[in-house]
FITOR-495808 format. One record per residue: residue number from 0; chain; x, z, y of N, C-alpha, C, CB in turn. Coordinates in steps of 0.001 Angstrom, whole numbers, padded with zeros to 6 digits, m for minus. Glycine has a CB too. Layout:
REM FITOR-495808
<NUM,A,<X,Z,Y>,<X,Z,Y>,<X,Z,Y>,<X,Z,Y>>
...
END
This chain:
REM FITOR-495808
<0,A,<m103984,068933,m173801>,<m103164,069345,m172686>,<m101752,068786,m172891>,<m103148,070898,m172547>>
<1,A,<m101042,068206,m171747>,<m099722,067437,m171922>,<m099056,068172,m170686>,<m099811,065584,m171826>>
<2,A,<m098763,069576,m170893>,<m097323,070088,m169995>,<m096504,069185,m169414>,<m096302,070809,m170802>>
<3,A,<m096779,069526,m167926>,<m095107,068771,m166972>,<m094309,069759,m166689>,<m095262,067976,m165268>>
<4,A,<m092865,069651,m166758>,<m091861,070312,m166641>,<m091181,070078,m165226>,<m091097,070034,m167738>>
<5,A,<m090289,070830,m164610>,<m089432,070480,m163496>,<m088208,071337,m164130>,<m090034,070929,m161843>>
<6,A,<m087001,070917,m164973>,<m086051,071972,m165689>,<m085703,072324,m165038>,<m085152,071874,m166467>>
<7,A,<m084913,070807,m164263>,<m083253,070757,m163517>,<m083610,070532,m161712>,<m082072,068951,m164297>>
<8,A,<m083167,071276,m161454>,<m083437,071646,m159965>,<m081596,072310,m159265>,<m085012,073206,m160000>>
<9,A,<m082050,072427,m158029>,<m080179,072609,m157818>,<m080249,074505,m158408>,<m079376,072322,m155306>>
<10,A,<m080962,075004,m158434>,<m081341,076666,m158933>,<m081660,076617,m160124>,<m082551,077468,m158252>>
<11,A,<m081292,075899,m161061>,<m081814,076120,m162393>,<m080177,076502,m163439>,<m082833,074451,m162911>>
<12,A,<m081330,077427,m164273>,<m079279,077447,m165155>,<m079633,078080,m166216>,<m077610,078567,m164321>>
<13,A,<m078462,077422,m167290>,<m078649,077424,m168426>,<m079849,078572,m169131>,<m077347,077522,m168813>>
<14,A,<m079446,079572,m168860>,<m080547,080178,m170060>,<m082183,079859,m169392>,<m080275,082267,m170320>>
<15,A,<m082604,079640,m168454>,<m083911,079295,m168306>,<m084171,078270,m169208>,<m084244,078944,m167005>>
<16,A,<m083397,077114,m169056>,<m083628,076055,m170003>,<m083386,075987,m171640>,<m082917,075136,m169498>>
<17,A,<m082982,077715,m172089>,<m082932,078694,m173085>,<m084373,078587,m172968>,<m082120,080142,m172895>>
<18,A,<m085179,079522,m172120>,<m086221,080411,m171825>,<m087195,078913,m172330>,<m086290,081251,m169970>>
<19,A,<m087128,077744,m171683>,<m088025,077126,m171331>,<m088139,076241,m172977>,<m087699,076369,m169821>>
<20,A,<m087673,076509,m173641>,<m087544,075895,m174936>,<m088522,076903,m176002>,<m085799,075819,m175368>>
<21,A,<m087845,078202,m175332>,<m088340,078969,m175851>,<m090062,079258,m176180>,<m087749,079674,m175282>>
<22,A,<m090414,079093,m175041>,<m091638,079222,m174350>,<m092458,078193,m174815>,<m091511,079191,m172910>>
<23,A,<m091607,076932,m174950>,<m092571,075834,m175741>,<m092952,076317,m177025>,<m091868,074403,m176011>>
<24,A,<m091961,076632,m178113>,<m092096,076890,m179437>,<m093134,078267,m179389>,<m090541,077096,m180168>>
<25,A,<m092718,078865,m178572>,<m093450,080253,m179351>,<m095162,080050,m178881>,<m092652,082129,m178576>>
<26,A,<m095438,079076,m178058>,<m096969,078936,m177596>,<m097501,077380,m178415>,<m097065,078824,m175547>>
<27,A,<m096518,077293,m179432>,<m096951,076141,m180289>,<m097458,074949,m179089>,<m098322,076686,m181464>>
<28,A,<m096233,074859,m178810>,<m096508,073734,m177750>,<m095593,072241,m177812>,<m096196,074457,m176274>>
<29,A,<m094966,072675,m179107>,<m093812,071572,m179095>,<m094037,069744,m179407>,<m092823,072142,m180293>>
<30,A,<m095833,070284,m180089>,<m096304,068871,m179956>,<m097060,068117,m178704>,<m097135,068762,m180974>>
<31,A,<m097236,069011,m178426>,<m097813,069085,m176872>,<m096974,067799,m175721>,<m097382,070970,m176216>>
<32,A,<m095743,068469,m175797>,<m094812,068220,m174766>,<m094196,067100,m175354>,<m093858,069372,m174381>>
<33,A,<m093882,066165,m174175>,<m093451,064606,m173852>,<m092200,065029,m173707>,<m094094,063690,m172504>>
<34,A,<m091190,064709,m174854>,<m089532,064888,m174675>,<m088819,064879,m172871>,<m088786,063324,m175632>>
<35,A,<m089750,064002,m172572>,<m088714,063682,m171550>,<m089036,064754,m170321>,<m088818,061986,m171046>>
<36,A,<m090079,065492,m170846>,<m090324,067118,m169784>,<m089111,067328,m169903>,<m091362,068661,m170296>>
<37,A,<m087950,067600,m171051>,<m087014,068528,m171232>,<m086108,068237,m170030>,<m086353,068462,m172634>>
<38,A,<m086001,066932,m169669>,<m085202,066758,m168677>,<m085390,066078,m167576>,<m084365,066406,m169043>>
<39,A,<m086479,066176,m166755>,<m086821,065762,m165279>,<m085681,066731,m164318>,<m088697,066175,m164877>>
<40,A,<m085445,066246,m163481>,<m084679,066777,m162633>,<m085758,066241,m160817>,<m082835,066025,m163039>>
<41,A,<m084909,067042,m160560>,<m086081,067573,m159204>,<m085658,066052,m158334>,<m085505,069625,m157995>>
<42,A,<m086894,065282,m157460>,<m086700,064115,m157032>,<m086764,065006,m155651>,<m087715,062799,m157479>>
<43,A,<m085914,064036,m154416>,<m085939,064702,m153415>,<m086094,063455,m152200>,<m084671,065682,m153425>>
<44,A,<m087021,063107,m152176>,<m087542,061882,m150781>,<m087261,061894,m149859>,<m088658,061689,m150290>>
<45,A,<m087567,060881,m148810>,<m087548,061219,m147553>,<m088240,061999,m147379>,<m087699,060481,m146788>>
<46,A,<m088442,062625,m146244>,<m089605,063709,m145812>,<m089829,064998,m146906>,<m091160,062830,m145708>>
<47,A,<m089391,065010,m147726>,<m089543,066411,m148682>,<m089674,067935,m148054>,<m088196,066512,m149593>>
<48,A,<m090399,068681,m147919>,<m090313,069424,m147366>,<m088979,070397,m147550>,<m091378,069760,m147483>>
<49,A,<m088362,069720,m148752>,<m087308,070904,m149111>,<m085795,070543,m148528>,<m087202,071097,m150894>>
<50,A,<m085992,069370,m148008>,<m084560,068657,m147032>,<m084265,070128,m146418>,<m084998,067111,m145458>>
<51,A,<m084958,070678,m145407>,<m084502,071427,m144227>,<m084873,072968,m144824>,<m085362,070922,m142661>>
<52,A,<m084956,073233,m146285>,<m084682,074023,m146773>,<m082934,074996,m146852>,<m085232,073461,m147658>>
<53,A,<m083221,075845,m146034>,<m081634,076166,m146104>,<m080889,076444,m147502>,<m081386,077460,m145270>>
<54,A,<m081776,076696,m148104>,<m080985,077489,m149746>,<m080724,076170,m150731>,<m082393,078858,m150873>>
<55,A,<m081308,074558,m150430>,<m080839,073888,m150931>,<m079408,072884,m149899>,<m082043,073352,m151488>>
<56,A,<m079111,073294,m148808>,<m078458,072762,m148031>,<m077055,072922,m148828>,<m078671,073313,m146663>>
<57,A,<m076447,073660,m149769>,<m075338,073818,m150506>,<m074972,072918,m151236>,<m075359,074709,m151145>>
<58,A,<m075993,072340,m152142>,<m076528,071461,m153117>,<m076430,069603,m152684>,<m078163,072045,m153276>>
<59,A,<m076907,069701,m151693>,<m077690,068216,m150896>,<m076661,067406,m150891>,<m078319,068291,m149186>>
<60,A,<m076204,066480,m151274>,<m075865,065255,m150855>,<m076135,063945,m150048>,<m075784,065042,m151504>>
<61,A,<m075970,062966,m150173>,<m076192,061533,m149735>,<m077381,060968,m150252>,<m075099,060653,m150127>>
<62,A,<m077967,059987,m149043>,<m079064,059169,m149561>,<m078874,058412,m150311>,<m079660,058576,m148875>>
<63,A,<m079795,058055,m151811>,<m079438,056880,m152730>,<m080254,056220,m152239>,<m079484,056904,m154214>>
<64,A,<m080205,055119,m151957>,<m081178,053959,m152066>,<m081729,053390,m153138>,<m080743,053034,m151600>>
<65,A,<m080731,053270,m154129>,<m081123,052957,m155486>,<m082535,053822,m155916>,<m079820,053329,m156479>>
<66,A,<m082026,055035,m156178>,<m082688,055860,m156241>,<m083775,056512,m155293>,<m081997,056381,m156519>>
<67,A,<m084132,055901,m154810>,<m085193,056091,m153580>,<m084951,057614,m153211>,<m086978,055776,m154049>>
<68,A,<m083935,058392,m153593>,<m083907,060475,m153397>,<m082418,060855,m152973>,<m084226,061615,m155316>>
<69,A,<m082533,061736,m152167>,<m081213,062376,m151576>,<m080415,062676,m153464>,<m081702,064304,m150287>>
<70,A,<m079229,062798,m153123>,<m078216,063606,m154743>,<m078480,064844,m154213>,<m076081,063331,m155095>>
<71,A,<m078329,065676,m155172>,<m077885,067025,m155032>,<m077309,067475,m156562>,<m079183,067991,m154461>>
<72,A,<m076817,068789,m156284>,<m075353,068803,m157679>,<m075911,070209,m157433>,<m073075,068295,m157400>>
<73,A,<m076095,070539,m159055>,<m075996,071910,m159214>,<m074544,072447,m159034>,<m076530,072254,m160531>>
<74,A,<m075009,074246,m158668>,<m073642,074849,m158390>,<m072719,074481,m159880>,<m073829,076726,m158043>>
<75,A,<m073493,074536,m161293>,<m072765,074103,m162285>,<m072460,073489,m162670>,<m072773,074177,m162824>>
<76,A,<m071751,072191,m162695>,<m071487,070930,m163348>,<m072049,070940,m164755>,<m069995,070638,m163369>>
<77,A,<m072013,071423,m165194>,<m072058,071617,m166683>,<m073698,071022,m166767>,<m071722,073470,m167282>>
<78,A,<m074254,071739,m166041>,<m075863,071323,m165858>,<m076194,070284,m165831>,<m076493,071638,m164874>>
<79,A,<m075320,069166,m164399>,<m075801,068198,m164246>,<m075032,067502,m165625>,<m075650,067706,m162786>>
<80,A,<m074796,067048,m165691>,<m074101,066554,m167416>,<m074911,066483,m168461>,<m073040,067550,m168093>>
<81,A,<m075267,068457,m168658>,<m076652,068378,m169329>,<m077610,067548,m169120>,<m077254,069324,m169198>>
<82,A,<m078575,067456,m167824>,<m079560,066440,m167398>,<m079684,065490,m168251>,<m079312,065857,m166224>>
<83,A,<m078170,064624,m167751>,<m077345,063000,m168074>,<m077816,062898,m169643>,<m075155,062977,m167905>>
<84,A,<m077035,064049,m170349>,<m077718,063918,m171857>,<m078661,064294,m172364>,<m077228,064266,m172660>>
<85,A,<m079251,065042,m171806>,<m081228,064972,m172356>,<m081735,063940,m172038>,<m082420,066018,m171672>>
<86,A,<m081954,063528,m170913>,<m082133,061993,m170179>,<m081964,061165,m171418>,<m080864,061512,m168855>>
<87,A,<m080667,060666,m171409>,<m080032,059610,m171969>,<m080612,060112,m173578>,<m078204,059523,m171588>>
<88,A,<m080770,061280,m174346>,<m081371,061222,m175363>,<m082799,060625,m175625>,<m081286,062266,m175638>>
<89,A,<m083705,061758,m174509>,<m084840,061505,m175034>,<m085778,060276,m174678>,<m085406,062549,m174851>>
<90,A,<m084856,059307,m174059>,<m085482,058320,m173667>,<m084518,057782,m174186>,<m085937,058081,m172414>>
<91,A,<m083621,057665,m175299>,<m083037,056698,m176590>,<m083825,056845,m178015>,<m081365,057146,m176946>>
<92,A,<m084213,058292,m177704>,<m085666,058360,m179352>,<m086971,058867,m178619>,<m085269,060000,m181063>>
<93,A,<m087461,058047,m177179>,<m088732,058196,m177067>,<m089901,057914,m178083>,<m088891,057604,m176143>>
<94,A,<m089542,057319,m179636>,<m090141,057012,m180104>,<m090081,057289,m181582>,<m090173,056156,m179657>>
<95,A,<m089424,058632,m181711>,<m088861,059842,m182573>,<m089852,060741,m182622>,<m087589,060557,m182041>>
<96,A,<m089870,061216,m184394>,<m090566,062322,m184574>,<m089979,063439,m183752>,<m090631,062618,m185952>>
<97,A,<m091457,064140,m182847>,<m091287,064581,m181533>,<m090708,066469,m182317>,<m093150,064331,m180324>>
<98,A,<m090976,066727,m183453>,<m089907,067838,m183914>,<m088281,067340,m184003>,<m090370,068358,m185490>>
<99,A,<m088165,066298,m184480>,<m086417,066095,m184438>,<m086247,066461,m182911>,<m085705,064231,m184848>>
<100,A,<m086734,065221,m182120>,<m086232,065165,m180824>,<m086304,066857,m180070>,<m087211,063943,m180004>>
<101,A,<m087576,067537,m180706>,<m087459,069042,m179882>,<m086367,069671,m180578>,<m088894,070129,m179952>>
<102,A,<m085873,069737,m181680>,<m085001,070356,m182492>,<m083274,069997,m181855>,<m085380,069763,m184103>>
<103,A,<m083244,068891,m181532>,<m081667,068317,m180818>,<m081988,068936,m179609>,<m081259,066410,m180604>>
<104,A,<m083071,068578,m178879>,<m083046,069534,m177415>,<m082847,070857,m177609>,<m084375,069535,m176570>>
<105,A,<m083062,071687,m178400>,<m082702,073074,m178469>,<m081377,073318,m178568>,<m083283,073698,m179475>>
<106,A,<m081225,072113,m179324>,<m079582,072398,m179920>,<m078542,071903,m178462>,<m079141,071072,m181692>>
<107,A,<m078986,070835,m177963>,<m078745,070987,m176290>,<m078212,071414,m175773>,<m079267,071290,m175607>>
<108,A,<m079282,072145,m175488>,<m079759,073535,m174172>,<m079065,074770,m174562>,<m081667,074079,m174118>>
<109,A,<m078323,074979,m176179>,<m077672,076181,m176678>,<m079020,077146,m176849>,<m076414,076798,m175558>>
<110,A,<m080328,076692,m177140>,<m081287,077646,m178195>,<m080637,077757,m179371>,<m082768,077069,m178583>>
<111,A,<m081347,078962,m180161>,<m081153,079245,m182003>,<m081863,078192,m182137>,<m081811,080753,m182979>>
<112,A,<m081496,077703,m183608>,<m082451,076946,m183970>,<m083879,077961,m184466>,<m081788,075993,m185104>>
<113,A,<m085112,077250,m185113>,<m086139,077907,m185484>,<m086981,076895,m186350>,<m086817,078490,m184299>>
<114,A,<m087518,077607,m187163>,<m088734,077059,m187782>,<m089821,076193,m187123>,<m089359,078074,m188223>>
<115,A,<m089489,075307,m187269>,<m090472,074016,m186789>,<m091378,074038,m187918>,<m089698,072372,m186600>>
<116,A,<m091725,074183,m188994>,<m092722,074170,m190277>,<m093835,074412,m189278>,<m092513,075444,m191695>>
<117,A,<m093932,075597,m188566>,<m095055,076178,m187959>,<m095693,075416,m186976>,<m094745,077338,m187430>>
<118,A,<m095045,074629,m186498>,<m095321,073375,m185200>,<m096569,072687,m185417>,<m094124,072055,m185147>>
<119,A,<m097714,072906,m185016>,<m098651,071778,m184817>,<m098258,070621,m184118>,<m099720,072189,m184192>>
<120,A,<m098477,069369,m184880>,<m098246,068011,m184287>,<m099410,066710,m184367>,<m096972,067550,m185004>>
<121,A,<m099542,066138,m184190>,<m100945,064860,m184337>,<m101673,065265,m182955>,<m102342,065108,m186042>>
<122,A,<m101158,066404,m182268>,<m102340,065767,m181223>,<m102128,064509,m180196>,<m102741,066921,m180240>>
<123,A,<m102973,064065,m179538>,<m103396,063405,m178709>,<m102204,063389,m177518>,<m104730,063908,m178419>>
<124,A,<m101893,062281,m177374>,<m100574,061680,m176279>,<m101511,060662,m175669>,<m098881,060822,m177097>>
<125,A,<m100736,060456,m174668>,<m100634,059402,m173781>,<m099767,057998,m174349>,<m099970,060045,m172520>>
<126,A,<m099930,056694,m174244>,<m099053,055898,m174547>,<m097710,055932,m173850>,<m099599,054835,m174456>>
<127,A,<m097836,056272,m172573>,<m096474,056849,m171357>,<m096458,057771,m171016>,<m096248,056419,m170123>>
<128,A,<m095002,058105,m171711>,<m095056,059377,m171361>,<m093906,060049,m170451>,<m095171,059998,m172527>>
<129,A,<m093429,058629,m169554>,<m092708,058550,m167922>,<m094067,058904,m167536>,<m091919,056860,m167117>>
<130,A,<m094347,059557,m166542>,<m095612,059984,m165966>,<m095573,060581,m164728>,<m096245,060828,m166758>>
<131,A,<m094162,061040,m164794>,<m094198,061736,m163606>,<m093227,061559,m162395>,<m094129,062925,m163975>>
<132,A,<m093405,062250,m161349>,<m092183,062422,m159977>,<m090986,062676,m160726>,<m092415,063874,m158731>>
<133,A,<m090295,061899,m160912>,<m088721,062713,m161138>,<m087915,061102,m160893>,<m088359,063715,m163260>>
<134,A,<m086457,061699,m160803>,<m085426,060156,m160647>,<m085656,059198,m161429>,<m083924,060246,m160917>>
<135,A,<m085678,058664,m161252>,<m085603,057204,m162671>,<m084078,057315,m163006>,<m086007,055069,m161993>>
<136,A,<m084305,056917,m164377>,<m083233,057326,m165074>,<m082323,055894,m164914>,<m083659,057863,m166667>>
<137,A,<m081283,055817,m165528>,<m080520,054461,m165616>,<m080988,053642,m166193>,<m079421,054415,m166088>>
<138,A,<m081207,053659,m167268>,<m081992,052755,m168172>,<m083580,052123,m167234>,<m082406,053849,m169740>>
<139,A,<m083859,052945,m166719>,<m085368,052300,m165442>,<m084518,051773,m164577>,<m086619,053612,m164401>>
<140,A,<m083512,051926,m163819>,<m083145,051071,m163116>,<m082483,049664,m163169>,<m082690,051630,m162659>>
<141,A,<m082187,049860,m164275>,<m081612,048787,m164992>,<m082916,047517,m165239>,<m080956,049492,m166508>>
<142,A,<m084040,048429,m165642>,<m085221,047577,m165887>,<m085434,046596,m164501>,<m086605,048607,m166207>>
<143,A,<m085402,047636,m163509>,<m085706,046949,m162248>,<m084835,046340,m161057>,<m086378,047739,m161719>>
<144,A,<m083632,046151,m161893>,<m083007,045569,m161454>,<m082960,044343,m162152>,<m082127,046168,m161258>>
<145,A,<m083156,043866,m163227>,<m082931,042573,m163533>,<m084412,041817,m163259>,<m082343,042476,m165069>>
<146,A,<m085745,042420,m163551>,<m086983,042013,m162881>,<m086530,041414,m161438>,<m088038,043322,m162741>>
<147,A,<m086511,042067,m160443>,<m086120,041668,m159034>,<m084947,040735,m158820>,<m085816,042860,m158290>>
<148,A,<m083873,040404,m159855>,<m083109,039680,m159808>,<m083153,038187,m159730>,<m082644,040041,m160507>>
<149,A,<m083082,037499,m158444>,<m083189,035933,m158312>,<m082912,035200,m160056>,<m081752,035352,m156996>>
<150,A,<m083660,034054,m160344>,<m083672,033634,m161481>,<m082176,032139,m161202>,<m085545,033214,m161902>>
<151,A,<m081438,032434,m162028>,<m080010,031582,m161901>,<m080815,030203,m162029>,<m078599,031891,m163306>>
<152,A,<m079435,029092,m161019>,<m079880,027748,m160832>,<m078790,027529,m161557>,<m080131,027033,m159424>>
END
């Protein structure tokens, strides 16, 4: 089993992403989970059913094109920041013993630390473990921007 996460959403705040750390470790799930669950943030398309959602209308910003998804900004800054650096971590040691990398995410998110000894690890991954709906991060766009880029004369 390989848990998908949705952390960061415009309603999400800090101690869930307490809670949600939490919840990994104590169900011995920390080998389980693909770092970069810790920080998906909610993608928002055209047509989303949640555009004409009134309770995210506070939140909503401008269309990216880049980003194929409307922005939206949590009420906390602090959050979106957070995102930026889980992001930007766990897809700089996607290829990190997956206890360090859960151990800095705790430290993050402002969890206690805890006994990782107890952590089952060796199971069974996926080779990718981008897998899912969420923004592409900078570093992916970057990928696909120089792919698509006319080749210099």
């Amino acid at each position: 089993m390989r848990p998908s996460f949705l952390p960061f959403t415009p309603w999400t705040t800090q101690q869930q992403l307490v809670d949600l750390v939490d919840f990994v470790y104590e169900h011995d799930l920390v080998g389980s989970v693909d770092p970069v669950q810790y920080s998906i943030r909610l993608l928002l398309p055209e047509g989303s059913l949640l555009l004409g959602h009134p309770d995210l209308a506070p939140h909503l910003g401008a269309w990216d094109a880049a980003r194929m998804t409307y922005d939206w900004r949590s009420p906390d800054p602090a959050l979106d920041e957070l995102q930026r650096e889980l992001a930007a971590y766990v897809e700089a040691h996607a290829d990190d013993d997956v206890l360090t990398t859960y151990a800095r995410v705790r430290e993050l998110v402002g969890a206690a630390p805890v006994d990782l000894s107890r952590c089952t690890t060796g199971r069974p991954r996926l080779t990718e473990s981008w897998f899912c709906c969420a923004e592409p991060t900078d570093v992916q766009l970057r990928a696909v921007e120089l792919v698509s880029r006319p080749a210099a004369r």
